[in-house]
C-alpha positions in Angstrom: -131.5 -103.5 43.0 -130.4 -101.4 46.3 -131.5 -98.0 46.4 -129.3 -95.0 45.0 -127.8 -93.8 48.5 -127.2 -97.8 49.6 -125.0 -98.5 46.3 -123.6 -94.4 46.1 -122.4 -95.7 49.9 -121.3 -98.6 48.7 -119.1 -97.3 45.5 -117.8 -94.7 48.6 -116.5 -97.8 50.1 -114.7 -99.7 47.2 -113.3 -96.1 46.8 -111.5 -96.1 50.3 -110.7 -99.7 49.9 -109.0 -99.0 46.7 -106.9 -95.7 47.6 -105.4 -97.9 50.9 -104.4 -100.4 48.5 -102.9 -98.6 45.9 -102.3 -95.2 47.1 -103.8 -91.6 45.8 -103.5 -91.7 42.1 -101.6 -88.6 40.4 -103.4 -86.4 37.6 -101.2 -86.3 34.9 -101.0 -82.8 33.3 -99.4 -83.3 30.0 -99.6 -79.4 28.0 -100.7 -81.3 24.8 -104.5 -82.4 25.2 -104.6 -84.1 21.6 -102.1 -86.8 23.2 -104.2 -87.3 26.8 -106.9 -88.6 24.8 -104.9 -91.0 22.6 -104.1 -93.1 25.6 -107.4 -92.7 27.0 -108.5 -94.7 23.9 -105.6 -97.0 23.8 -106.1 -97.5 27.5 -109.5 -99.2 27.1 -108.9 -102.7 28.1 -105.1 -103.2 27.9 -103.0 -102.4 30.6 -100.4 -99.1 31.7 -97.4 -100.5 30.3 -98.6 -101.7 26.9 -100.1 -97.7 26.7 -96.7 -96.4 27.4 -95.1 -98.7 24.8 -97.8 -98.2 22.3 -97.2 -94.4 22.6 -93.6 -94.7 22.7 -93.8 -96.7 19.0 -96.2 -94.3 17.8 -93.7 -91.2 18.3 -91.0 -93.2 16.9 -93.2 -94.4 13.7 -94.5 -90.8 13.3 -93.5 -87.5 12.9 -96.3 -86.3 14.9 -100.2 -86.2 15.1 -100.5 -85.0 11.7 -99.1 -87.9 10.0 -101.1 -90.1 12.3 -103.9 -88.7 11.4 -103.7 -89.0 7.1 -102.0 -92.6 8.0 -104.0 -96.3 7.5 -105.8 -98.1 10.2 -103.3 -101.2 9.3 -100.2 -99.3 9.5 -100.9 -98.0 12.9 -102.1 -101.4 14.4 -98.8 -103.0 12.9 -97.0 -100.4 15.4 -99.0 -100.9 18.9 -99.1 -104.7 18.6 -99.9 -104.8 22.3 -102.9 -102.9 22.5 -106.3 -104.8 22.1 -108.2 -104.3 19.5 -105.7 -102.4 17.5 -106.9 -102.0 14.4 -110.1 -100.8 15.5 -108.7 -98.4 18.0 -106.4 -97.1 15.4 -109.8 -96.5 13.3 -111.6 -94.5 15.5 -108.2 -92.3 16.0 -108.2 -91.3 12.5 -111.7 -90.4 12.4 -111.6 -88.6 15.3 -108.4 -86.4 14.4 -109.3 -86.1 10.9 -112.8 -84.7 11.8 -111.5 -82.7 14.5 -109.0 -81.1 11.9 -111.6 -80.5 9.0 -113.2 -78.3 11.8 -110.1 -76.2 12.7 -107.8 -76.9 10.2 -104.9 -77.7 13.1 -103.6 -80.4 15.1 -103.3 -78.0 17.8 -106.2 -78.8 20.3 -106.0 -75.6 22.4 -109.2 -74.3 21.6 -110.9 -76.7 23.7 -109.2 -74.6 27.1 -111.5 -71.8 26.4 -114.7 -74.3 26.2 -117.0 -74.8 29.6 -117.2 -78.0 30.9 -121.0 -78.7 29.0 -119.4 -77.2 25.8 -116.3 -79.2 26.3 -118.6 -82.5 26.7 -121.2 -81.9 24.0 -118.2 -81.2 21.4 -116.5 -84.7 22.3 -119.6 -86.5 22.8 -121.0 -85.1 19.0 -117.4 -84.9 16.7 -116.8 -87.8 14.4 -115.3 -90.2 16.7 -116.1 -89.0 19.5 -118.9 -90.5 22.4 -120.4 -90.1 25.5 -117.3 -92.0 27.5 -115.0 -89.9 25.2 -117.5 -87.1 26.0 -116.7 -87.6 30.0 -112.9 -88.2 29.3 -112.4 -85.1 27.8 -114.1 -82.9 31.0 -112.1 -85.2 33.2 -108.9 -85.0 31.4 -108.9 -81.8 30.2 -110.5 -79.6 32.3 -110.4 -81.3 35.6 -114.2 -80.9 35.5 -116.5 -82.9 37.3 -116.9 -86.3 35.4 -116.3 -90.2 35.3 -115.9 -91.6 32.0 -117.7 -95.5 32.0 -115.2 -96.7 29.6 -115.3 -101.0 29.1 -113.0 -101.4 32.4 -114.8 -99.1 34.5 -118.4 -100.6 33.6 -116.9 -103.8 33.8 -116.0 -103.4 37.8 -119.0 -101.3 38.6 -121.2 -103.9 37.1 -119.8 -106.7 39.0 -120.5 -105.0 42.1 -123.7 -104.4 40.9 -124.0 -100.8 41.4 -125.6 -100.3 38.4 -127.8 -102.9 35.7 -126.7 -105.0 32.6 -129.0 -103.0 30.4 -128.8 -99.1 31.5 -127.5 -97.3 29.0 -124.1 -95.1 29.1 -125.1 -92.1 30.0 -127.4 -93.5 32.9 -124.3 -95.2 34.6 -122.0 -92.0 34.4 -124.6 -89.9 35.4 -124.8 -92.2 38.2 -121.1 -91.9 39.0 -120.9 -88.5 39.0 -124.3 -88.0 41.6 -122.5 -90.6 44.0 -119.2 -89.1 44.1 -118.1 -85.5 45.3 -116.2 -83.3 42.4 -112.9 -83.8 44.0 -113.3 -87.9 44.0 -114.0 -88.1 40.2 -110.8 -88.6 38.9 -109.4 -90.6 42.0 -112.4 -92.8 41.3 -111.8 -93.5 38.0 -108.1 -93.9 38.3 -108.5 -96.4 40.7 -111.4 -98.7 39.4 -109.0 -98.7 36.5 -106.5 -100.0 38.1 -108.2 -102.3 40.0 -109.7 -103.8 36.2 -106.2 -103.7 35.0 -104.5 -106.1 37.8 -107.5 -107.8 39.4 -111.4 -107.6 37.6 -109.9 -108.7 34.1 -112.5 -109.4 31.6 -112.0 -112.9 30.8 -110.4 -114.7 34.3 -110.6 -112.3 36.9 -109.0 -113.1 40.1 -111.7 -112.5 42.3 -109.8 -114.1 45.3 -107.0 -111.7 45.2 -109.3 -108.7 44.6 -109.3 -105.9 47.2 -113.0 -105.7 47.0 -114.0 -109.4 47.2 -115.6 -109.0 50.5 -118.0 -106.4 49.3 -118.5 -108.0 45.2 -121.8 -110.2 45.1 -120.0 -111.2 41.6 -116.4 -112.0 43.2 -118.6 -113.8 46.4 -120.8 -115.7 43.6 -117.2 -116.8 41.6 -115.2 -117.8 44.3 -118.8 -119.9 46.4 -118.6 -121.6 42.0 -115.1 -122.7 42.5 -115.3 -124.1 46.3 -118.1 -126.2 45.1 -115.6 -127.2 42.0 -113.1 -127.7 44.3 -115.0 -130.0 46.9 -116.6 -132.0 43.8 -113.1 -132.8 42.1 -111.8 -133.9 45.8 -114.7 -136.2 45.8 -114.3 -137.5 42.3 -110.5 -138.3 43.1 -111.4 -140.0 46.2 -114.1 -142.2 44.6 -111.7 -143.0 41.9 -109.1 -143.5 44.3 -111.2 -145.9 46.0 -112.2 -147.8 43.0 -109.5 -150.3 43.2 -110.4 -151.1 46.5 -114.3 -151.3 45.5 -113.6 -153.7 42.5 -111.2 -156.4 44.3 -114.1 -156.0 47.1 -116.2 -156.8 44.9 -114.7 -159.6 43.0 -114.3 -161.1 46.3 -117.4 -160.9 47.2 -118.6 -162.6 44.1 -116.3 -165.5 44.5 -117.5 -166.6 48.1 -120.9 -166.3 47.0 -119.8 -168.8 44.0 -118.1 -171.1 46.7 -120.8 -171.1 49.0 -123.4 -171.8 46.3 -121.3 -174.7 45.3 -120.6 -176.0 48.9 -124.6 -175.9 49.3 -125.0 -179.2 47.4 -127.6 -177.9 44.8 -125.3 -179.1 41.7 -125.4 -182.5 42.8 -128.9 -182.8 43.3 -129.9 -181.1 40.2 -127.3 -184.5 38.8 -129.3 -187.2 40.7 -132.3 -185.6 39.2 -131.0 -186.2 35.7 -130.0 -189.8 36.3 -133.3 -190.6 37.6 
């Protein structure tokens, strides 16, 4: 693997890149924090527009937090039928409001605004529900602290560019972030990979050859060398079977004046006036 300072310079890189192609992103600061982090969950690995929807049904379907909170896992899922992994997201939701509101008896999540940035992390990191990407989400999000939250999309594009391995844990590859990139580049950062994971570095088929980092993605270069080869093999197979035809009547041909000239070559006849003798 490259050193520290060759992939931090290399993350600073896909960074530019990113903010020419899709411009500085803005820091939404919604007054209620309870909500920022509902669509930080719902965001992992759907898209922008199935979040707004899937908040917009759940303000409709609800009276507010509260209800959400004492509601089932089911009946939740059955209202954000866009988001990915619904249910499971719905799940973690109720834990986490439930066992923020045994704590503080409130829905109201102002208390955090007097927290420091560790205390803010630690309490988000430790609650019922909560994680270390939660952890990171919640400095981020809610106290414009320095932090970059590895959620699945954002680990899926770092990996691919192979700034950090397959097997180092969470924390390693946040910590990681947050050494490479100046306090004022967290959020940008993490706005942008996002985007990027949302329209180009999709999980399943990403379209490497319309990605904005291709030319600097050893996973986007290895993808799109795999499909050239693909490409140059199934030309090859249609011209062979194209040809095939051709090959066959050659062929054929062949056979038959190699039948005539063994019959012109008098060998039939003499194997006859063998016989009769």
């Amino acid at each position: 693997m490259k050193t520290f300072s060759e992939r931090a310079a290399l993350l600073q890189r896909a960074r530019r890149a990113l903010r020419k192609a899709y411009g500085k992103p803005v820091r939404d600061e919604a007054e209620d924090i309870a909500p920022q982090l509902l669509r930080f969950i719902l965001s992992e690995g759907s898209t922008r527009a199935a979040v707004d929807d899937a908040v917009r049904r759940i303000a409709e379907a609800f009276v507010d937090l509260n209800e959400l909170r004492v509601s089932l896992a089911r009946e939740i899922a059955e209202v954000i039928p866009k988001i990915p992994n619904a249910q499971a997201k719905a799940a973690r939701l109720i834990k986490l409001f439930n066992a923020i509101f045994l704590r503080h008896n409130t829905m109201d999540w102002d208390f955090v605004r007097s927290m420091g940035v560790r205390e803010l992390r630690q309490y988000f990191e430790n609650v019922d529900g909560g994680d270390a990407v939660l952890g990171a989400a919640a400095v981020l999000l809610l106290s414009s602290g320095h932090a970059v939250p590895a959620d699945t999309d954002v680990h899926r594009v770092i990996l691919r560019l192979e700034l950090v391995g397959p097997d180092e844990e969470i924390a390693a590859v946040q910590g990681f972030l947050e050494r490479a990139l100046k306090s004022d580049q967290g959020f940008e950062t993490w706005a942008l990979v996002r985007r990027l994971a949302e329209a180009r570095c999709l999980a399943k088929a990403p379209l490497c050859g319309r990605c904005t980092l291709k030319a600097m993605c050893p996973t986007g270069a290895g993808r799109l060398s795999a499909r050239k080869e693909a490409a140059k093999a199934r030309r090859a197979k249609a011209v062979r079977k194209k040809a095939a035809p051709a090959r066959k009547a050659a062929a054929k041909k062949s056979g038959a004046t190699r039948k005539a000239r063994k019959k012109s070559s008098g060998k039939p006849a003499a194997r006859k006036k063998r016989r009769s003798t």
